[in-house]
VOBABA-220632 format. One record per residue: x, y, z of N, C-alpha, C, O, CB in turn; residue number from 1; residue in three letters. Coordinates in nm, 2 decimals. Last residue first. Glycine has a CB too. Layout:
BEGIN
[site [X,Y,Z],[X,Y,Z],[X,Y,Z],[X,Y,Z],[X,Y,Z],NUM,"Ala"];
...
END
This chain:
BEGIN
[site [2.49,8.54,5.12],[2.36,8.53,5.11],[2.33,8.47,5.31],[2.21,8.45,5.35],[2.31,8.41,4.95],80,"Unk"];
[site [2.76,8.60,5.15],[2.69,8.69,5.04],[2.52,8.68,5.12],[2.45,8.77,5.16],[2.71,8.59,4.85],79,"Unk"];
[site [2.90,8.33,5.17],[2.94,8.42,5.24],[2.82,8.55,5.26],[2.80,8.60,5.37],[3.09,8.46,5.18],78,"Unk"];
[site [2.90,8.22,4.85],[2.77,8.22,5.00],[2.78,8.27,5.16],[2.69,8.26,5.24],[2.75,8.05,5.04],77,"Unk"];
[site [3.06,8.39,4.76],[2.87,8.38,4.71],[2.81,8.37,4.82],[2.73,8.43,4.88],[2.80,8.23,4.61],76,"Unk"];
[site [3.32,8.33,4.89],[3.23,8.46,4.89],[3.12,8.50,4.90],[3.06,8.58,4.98],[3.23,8.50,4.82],75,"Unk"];
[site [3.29,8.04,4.80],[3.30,8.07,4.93],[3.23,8.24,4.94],[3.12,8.26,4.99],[3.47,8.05,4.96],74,"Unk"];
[site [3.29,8.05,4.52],[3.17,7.99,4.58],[3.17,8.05,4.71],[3.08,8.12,4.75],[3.17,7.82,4.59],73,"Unk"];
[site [3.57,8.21,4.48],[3.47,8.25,4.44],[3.31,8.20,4.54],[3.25,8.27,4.61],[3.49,8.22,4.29],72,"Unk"];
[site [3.72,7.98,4.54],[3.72,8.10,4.70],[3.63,8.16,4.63],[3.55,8.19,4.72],[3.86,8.22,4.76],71,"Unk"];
[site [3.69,7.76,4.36],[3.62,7.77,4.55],[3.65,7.87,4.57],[3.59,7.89,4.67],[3.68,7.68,4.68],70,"Unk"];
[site [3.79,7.95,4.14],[3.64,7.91,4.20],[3.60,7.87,4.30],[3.49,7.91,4.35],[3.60,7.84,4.17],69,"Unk"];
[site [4.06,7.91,4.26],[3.98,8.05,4.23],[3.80,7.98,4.24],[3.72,7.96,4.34],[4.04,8.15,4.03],68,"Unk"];
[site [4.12,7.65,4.25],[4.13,7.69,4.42],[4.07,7.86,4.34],[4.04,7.93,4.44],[4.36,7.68,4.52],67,"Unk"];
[site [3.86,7.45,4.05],[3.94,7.51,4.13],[3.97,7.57,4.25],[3.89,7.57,4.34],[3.96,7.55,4.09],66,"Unk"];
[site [3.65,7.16,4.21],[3.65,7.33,4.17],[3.79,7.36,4.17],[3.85,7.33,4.27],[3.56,7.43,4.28],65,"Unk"];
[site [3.54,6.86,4.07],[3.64,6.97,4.17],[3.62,7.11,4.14],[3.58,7.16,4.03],[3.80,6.95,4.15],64,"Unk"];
[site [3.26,6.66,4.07],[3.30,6.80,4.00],[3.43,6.90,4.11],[3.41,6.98,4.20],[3.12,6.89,3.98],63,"Unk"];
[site [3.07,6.54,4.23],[3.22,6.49,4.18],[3.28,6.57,4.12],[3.40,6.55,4.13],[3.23,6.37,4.09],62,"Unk"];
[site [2.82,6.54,4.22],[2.85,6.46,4.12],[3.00,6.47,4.12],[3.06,6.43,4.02],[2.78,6.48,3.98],61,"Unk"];
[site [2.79,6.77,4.36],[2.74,6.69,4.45],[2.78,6.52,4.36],[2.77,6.41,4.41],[2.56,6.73,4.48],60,"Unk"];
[site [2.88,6.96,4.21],[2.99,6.93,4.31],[2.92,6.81,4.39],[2.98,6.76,4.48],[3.04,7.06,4.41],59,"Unk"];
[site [2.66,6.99,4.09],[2.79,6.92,3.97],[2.87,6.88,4.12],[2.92,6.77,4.12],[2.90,7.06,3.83],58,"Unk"];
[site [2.43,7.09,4.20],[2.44,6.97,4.12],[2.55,6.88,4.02],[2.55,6.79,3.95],[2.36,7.00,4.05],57,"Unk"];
[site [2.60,7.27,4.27],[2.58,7.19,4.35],[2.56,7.11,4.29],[2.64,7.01,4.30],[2.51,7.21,4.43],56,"Unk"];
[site [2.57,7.52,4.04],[2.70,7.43,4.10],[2.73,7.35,4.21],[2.84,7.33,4.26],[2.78,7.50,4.13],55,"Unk"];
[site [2.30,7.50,4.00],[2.41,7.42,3.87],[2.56,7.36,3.97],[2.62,7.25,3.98],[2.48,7.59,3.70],54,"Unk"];
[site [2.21,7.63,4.20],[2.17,7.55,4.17],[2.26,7.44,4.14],[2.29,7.33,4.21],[2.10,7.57,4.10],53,"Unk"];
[site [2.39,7.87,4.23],[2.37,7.81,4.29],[2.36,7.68,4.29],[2.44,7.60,4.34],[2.30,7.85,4.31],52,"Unk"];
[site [2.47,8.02,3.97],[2.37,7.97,3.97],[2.38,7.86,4.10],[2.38,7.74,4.05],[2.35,7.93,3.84],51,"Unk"];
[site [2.70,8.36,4.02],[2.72,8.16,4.01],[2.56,8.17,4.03],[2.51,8.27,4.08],[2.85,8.03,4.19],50,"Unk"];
[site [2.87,8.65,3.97],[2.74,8.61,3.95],[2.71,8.39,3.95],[2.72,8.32,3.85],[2.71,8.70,3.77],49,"Unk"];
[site [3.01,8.91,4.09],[3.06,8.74,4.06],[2.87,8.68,4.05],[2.77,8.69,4.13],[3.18,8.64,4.25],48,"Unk"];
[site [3.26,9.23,4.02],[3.09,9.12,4.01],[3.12,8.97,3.98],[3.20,8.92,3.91],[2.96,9.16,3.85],47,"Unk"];
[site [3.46,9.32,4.27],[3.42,9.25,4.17],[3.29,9.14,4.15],[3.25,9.05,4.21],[3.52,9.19,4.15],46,"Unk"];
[site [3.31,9.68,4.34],[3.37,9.53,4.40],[3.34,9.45,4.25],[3.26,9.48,4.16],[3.25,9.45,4.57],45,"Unk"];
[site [3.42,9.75,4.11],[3.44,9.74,4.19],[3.34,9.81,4.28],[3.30,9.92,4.30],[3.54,9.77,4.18],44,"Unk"];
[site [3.56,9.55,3.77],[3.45,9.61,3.81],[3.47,9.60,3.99],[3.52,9.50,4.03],[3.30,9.52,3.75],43,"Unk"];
[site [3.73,9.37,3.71],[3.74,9.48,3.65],[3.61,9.57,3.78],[3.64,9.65,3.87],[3.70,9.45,3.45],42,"Unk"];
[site [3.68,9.07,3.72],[3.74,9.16,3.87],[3.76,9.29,3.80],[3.86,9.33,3.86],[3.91,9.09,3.97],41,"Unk"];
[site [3.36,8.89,3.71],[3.42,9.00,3.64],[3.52,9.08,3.75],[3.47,9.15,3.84],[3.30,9.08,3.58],40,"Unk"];
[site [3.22,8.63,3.62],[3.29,8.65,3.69],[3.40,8.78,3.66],[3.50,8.77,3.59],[3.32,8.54,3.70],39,"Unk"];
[site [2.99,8.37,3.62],[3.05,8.49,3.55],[3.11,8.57,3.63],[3.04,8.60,3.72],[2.97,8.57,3.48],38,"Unk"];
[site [2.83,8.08,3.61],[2.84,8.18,3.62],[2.97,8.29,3.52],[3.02,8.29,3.41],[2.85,8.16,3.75],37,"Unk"];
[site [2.79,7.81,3.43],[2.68,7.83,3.53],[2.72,7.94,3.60],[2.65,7.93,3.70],[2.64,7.72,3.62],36,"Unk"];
[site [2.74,7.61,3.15],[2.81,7.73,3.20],[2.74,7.80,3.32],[2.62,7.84,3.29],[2.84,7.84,3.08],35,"Unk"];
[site [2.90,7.33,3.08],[2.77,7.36,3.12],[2.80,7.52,3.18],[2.89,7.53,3.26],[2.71,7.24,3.23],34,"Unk"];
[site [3.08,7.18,2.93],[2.95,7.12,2.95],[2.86,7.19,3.01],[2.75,7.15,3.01],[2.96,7.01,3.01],33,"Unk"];
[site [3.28,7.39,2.68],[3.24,7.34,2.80],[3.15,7.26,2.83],[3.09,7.25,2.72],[3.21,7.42,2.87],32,"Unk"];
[site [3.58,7.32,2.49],[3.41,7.30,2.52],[3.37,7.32,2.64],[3.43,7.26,2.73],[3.35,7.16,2.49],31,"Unk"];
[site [3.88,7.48,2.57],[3.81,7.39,2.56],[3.63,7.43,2.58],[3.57,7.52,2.65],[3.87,7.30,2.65],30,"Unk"];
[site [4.03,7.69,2.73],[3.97,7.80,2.61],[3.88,7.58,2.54],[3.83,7.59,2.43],[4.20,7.93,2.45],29,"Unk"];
[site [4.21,7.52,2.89],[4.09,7.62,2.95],[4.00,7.69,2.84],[3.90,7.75,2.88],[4.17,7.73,3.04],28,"Unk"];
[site [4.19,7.19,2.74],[4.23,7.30,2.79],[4.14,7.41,2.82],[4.03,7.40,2.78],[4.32,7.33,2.72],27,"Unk"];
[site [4.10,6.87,2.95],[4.07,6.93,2.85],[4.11,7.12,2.82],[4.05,7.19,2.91],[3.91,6.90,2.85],26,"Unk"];
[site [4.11,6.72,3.19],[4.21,6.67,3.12],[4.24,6.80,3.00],[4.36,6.82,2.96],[4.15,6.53,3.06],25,"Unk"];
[site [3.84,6.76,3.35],[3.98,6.79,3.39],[4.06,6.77,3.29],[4.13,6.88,3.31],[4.02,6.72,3.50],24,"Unk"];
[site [3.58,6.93,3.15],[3.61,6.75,3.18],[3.78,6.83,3.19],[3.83,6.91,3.11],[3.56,6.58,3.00],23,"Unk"];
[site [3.39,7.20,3.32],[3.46,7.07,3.15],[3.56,6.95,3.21],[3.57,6.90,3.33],[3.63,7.18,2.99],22,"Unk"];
[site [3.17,7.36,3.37],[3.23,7.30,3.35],[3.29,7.22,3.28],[3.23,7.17,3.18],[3.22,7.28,3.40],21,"Unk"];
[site [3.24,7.78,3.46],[3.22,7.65,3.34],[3.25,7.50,3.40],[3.35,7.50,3.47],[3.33,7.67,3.19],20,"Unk"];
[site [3.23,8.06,3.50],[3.25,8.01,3.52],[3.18,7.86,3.49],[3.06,7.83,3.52],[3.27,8.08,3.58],19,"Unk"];
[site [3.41,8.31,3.25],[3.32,8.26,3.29],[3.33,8.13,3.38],[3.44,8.08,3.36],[3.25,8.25,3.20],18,"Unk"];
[site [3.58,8.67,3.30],[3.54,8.47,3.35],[3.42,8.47,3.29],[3.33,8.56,3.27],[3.51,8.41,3.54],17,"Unk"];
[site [3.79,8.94,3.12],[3.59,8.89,3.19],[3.67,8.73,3.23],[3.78,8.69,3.19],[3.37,8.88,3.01],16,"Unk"];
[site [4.03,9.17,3.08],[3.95,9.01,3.09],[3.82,9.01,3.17],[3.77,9.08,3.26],[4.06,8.90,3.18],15,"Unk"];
[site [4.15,9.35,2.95],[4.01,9.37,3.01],[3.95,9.23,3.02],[3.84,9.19,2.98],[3.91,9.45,2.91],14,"Unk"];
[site [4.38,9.31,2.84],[4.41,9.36,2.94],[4.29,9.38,3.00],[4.30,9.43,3.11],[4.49,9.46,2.93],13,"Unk"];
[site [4.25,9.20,2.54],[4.37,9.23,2.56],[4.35,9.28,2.68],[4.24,9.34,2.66],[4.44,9.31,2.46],12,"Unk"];
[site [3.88,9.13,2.56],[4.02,9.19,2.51],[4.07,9.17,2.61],[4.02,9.14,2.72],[4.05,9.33,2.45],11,"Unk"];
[site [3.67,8.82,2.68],[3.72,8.97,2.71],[3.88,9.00,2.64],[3.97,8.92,2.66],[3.73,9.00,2.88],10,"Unk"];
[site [3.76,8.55,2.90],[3.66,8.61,2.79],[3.73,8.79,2.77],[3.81,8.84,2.84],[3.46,8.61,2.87],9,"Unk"];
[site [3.88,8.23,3.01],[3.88,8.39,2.99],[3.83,8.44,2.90],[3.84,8.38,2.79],[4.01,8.44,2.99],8,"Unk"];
[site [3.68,8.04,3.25],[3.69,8.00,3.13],[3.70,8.17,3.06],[3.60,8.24,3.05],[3.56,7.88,3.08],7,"Unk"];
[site [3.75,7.84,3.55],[3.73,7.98,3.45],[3.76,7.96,3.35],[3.85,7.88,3.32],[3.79,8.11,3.48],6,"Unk"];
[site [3.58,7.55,3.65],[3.71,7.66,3.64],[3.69,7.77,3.56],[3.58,7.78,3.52],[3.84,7.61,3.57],5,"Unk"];
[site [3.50,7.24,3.81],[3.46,7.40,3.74],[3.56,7.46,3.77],[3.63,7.45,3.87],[3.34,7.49,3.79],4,"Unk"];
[site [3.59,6.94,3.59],[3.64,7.04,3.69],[3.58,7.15,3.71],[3.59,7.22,3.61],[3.75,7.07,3.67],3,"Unk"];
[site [3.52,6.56,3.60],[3.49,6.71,3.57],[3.55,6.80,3.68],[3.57,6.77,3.80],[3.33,6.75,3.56],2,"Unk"];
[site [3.68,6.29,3.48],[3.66,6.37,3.60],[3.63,6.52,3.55],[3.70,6.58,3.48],[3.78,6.37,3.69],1,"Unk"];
END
């Protein structure tokens, strides 16, 4: 089962996301299969950058999102 989730980037107390998917079982600093945004709450408002595309084609295949990444997607398209 695939999951998209964040995957933490960035020093000590300056964390960056990305946002990735990987197979549910596998830990968060794990391979990813496919990296399709980014996600930064340092910056204000926090920059959230998702490929649309990528993350439909995965949630349309079964792909859960976390509960931060859904409220992330939710925002995006809140957005447009």
């Amino acid at each position: 089962m695939m999951t998209l989730r964040l995957m933490r980037f960035g020093a000590k107390g300056k964390p960056s996301y990305r946002i990735v998917v990987v197979d549910s079982k596998k830990p968060r600093e794990s391979r990813a299969k496919e990296f399709i945004g980014s996600y930064n709450p340092l910056k204000e408002p926090a920059e959230i950058v998702i490929d649309q595309e990528k993350a439909k084609f995965w949630l349309d295949r079964g792909a859960k999102p976390s509960s931060t990444v859904k409220s992330l997607l939710d925002k995006v398209s809140k957005k447009k």
